[in-house]
N, CA and C of each residue as an Amber inpcrd file, in Angstrom:
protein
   246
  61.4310000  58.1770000  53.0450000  62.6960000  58.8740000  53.1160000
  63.7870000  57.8670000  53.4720000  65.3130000  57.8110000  52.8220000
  65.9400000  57.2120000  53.3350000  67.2500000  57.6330000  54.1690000
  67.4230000  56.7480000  54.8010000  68.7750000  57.3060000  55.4130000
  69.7960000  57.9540000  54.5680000  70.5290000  59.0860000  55.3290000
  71.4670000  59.8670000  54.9020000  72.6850000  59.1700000  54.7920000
  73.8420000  59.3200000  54.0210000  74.8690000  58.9950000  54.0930000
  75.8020000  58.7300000  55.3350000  75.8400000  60.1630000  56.0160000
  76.3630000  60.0800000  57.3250000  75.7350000  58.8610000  58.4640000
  73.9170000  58.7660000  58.4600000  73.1910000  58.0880000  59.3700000
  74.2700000  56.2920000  58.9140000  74.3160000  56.2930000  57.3670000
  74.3610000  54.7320000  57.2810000  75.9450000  54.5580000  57.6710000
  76.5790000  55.7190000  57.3890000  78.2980000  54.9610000  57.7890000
  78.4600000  54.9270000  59.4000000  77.2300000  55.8030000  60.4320000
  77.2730000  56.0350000  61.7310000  76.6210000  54.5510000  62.4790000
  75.4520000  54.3670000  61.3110000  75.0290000  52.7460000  61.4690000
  76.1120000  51.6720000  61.2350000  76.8310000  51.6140000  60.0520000
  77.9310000  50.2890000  60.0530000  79.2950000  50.4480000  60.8710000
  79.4950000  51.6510000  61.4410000  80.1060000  51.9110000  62.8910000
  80.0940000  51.1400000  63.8190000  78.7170000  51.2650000  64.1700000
  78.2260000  51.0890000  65.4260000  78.0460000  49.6450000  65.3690000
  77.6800000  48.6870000  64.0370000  77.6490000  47.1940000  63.9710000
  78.7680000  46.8130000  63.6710000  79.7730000  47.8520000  63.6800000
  80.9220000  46.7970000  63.3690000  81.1430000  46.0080000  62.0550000
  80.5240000  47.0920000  60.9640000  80.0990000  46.6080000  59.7530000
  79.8610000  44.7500000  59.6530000  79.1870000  44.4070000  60.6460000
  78.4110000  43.4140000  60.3760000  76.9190000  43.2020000  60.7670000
  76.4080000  42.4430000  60.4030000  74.7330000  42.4110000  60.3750000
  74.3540000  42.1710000  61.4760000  73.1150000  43.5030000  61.8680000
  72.8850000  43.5790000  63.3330000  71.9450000  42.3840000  63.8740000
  71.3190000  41.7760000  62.6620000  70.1810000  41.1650000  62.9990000
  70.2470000  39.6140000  64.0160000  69.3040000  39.5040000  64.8460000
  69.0080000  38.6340000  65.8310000  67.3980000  37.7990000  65.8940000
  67.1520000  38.6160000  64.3550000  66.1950000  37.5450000  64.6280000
  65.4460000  36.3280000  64.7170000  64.7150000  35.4910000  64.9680000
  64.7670000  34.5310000  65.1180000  64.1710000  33.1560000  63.6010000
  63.6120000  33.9560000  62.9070000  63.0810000  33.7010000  61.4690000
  64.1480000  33.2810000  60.6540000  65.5360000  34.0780000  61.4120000
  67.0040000  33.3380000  60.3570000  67.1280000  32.4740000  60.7270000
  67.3100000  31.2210000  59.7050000  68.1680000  29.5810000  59.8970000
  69.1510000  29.6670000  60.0430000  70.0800000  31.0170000  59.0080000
  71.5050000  30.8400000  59.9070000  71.8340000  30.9090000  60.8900000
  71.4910000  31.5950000  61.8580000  72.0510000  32.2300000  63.2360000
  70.8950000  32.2360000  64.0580000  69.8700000  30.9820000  64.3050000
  69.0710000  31.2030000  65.2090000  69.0720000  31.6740000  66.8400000
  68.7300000  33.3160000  66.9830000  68.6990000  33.4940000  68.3380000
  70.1090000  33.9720000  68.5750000  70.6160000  34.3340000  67.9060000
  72.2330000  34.9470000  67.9200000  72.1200000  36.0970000  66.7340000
  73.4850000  36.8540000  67.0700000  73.6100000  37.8370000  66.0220000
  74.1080000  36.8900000  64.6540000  73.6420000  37.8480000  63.6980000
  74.3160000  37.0990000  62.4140000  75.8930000  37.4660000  62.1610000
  76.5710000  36.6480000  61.5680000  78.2920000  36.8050000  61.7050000
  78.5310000  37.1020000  60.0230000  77.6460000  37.3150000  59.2460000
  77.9320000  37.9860000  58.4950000  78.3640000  39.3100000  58.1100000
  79.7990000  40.1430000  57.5740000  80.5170000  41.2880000  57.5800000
  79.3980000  41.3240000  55.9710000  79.4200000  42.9170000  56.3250000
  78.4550000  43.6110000  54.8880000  79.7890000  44.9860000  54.5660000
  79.1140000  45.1780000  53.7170000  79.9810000  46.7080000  52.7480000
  79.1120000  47.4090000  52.7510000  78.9480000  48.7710000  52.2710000
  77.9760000  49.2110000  51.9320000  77.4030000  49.0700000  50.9190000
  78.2980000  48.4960000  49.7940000  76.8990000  48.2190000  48.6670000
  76.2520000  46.8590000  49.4030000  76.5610000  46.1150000  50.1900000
  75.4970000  44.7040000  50.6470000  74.9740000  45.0670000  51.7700000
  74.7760000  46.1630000  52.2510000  74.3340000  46.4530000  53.2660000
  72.6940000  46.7580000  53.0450000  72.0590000  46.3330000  53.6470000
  70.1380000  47.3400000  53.8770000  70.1420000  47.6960000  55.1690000
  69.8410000  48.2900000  54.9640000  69.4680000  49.8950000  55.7870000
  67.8790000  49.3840000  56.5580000  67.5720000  49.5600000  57.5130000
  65.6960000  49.3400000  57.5920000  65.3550000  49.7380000  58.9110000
  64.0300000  50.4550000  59.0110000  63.5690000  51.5150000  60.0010000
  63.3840000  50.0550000  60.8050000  63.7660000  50.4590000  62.3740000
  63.7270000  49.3870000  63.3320000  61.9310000  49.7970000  63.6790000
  61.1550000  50.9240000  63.3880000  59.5790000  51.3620000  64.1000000
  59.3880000  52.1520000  62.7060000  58.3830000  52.0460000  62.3970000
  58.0220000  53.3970000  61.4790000  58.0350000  54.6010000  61.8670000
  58.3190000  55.3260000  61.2640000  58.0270000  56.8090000  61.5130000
  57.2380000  57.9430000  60.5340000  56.8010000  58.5030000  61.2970000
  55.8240000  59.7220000  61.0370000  56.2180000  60.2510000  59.5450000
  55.3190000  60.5160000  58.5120000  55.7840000  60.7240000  57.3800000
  56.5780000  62.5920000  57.4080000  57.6070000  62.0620000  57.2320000
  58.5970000  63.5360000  57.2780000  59.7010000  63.4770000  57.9030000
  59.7200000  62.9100000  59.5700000  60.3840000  62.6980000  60.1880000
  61.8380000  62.0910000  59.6790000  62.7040000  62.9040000  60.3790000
  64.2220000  62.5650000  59.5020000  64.9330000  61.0730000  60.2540000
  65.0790000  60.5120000  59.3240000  65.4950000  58.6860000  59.4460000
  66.3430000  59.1340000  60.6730000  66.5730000  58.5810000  61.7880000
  67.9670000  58.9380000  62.9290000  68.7550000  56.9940000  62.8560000
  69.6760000  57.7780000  63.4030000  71.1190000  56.7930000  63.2990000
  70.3360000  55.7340000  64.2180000  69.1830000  55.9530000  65.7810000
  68.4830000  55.1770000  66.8530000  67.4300000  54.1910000  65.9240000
  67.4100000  54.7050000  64.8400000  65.9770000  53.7380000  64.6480000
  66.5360000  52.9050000  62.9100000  67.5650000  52.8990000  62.8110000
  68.7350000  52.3640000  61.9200000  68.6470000  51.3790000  61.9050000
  68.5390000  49.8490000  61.7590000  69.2800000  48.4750000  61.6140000
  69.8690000  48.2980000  60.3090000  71.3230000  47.6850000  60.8380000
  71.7930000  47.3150000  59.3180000  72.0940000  45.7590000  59.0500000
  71.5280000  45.5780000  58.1000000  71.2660000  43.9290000  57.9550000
  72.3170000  43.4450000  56.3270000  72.4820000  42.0820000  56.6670000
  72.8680000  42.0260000  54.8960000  72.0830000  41.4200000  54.5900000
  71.9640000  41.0110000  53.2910000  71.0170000  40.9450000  51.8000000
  69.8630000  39.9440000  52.2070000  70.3580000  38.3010000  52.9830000
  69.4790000  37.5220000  53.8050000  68.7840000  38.1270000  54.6940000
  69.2580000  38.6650000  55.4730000  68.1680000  38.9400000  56.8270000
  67.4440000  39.8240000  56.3560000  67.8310000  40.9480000  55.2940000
  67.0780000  42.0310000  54.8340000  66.0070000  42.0330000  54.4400000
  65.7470000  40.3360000  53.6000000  64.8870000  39.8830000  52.9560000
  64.2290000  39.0950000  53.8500000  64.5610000  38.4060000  55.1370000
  63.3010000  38.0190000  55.9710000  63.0020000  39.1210000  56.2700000
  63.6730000  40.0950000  57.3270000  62.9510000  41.0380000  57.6050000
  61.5690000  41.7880000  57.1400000  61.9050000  41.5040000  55.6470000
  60.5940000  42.3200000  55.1090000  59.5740000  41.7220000  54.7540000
  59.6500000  39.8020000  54.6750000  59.0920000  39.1580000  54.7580000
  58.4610000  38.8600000  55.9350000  59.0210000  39.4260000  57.3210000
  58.5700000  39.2810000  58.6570000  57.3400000  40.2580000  58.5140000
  57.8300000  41.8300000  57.9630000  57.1080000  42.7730000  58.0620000
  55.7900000  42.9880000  57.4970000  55.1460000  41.7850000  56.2190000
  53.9010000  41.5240000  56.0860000  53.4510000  40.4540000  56.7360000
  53.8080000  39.5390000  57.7240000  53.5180000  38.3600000  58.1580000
  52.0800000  38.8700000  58.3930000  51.1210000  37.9210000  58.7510000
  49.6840000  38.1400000  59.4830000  49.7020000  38.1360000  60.4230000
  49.3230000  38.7140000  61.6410000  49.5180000  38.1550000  62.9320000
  47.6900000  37.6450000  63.2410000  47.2960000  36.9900000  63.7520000
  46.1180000  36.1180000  64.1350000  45.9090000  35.9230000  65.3910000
C-alpha cells in the first residue's frame, strides 16, 4: 500500500521539503542530514519499519528521501547482515 496524498504533502511539511535521510551509507552527507530540496515528483516516499499487511501507511512511519538516498536505502534494505 502506498502513502496517501495527504500522508506525503504532511511528510514534505514536516522535512521541510528536503531529504530526511541521515544515513550513514551516503557519501554525500556522511552522518548529517542530506541538504538536498526534493518536489514531489523527486521525492520517495519509504516505510521507516514494515507494517502489517493492511495497515494504513501513517504520516509516523513516512521518510522522505530524494532519488540518491532512495536508492541506497533500498540497497541498505537487502544488505546481508552476518
Amino acid at each position: 500500500m502506498a502513502f496517501s496524498e495527504e500522508v506525503q504533502l504532511q511528510a514534505m511539511d514536516r522535512a521541510g521539503w528536503r531529504c530526511e535521510c541521515v544515513r550513514d551509507l551516503c557519501a554525500t552527507h556522511y552522518l548529517t542530514r542530506c541538504p538536498s530540496t526534493i518536489s514531489m515528483v523527486t521525492a520517495v516516499f519509504v516505510r521507516k519499519k514494515q507494517t502489517v499487511l493492511g495497515d494504513p501507511d501513517k504520516l509516523s512511519n513516512c521518510e522522505v528521501l530524494c532519488q540518491y538516498c532512495g536508492a541506497n536505502a533500498a540497497m541498505d534494505e537487502f544488505k546481508p547482515t552476518y
